[in-house]
C-alpha positions as CSV (number, residue, x, y, z in Angstrom):
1,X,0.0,0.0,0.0
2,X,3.5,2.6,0.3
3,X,2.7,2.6,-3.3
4,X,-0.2,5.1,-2.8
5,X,1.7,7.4,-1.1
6,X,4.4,7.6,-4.4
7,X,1.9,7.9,-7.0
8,X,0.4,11.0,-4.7
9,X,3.8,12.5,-5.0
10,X,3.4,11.7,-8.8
11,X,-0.1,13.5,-9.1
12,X,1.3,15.9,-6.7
13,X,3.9,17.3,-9.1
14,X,3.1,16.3,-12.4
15,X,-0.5,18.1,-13.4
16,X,-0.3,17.1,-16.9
17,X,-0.5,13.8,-16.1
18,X,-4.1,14.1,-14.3
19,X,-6.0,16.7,-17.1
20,X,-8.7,17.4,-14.7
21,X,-9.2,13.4,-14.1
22,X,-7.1,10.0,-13.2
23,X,-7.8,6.5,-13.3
24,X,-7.6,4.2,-10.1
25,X,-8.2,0.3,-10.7
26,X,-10.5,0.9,-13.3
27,X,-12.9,3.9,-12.3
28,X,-12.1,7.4,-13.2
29,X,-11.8,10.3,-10.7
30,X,-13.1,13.3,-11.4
31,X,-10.6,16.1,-9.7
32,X,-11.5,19.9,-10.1
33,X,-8.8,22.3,-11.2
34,X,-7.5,25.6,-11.2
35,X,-5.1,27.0,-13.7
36,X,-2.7,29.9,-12.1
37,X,-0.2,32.1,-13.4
38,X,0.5,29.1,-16.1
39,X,0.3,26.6,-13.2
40,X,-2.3,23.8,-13.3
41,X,-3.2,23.0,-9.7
42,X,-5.8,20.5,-8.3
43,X,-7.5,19.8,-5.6
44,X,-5.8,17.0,-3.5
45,X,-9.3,16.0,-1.4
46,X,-10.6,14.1,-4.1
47,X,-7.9,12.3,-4.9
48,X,-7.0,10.9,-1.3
49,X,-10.6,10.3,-0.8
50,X,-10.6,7.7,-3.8
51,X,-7.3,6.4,-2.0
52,X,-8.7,6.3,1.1
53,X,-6.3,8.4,2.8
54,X,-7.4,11.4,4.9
55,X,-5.0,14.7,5.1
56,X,-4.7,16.1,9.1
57,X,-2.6,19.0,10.0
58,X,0.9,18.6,9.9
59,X,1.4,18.7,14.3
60,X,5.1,20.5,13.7
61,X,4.2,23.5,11.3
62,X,2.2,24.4,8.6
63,X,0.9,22.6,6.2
64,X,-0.6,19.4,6.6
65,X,0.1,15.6,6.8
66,X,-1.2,12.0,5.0
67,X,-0.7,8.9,6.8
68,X,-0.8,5.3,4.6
69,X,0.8,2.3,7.2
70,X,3.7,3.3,8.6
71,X,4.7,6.0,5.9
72,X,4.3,9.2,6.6
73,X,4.2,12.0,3.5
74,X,4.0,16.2,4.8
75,X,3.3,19.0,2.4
76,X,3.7,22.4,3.4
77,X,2.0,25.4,2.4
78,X,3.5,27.0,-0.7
79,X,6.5,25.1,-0.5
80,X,8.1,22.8,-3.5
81,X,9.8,20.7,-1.1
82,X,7.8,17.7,1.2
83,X,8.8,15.4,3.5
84,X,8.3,11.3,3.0
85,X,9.0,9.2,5.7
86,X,11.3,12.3,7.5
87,X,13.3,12.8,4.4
88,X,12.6,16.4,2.6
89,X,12.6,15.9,-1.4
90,X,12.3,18.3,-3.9
């Protein structure tokens, strides 16, 4: 199941690859968008609700965090930067 927690990272940072919608095990997700300053950005409720993840409020700043097992993914709040499993990637 760590595998959810990469392909988040994927949708994360790779817009293009979702269009507005992504596929998961054979039913399509419907994920509203909103285009900024050449940016495509999307919301990320829907998609951890099809994963059955929930997002809580990251307890050591801001931002928030998404539990899956033992793994442990935090994204902060305008940043480009998030931590998985207490390593910070770009």
């Amino acid at each position: 199941m760590h595998w959810m927690l990469k392909a988040l990272v994927y949708l994360i940072f790779s817009a293009q690859a979702i269009a507005g919608t992504f596929t998961l095990e054979g039913r399509r997700v419907a994920v509203p968008t909103l285009e900024r300053g050449g940016m495509l950005y999307f919301q990320l409720d829907p998609v951890l609700s099809a994963l059955g993840l929930l997002r809580e409020p990251y307890r050591a700043g801001k931002g928030f965090q998404v539990t899956c097992q033992d793994r442990l993914l935090v994204l902060g709040e305008d940043s480009a930067f998030i931590i998985l499993d207490g390593e910070i990637q770009q």
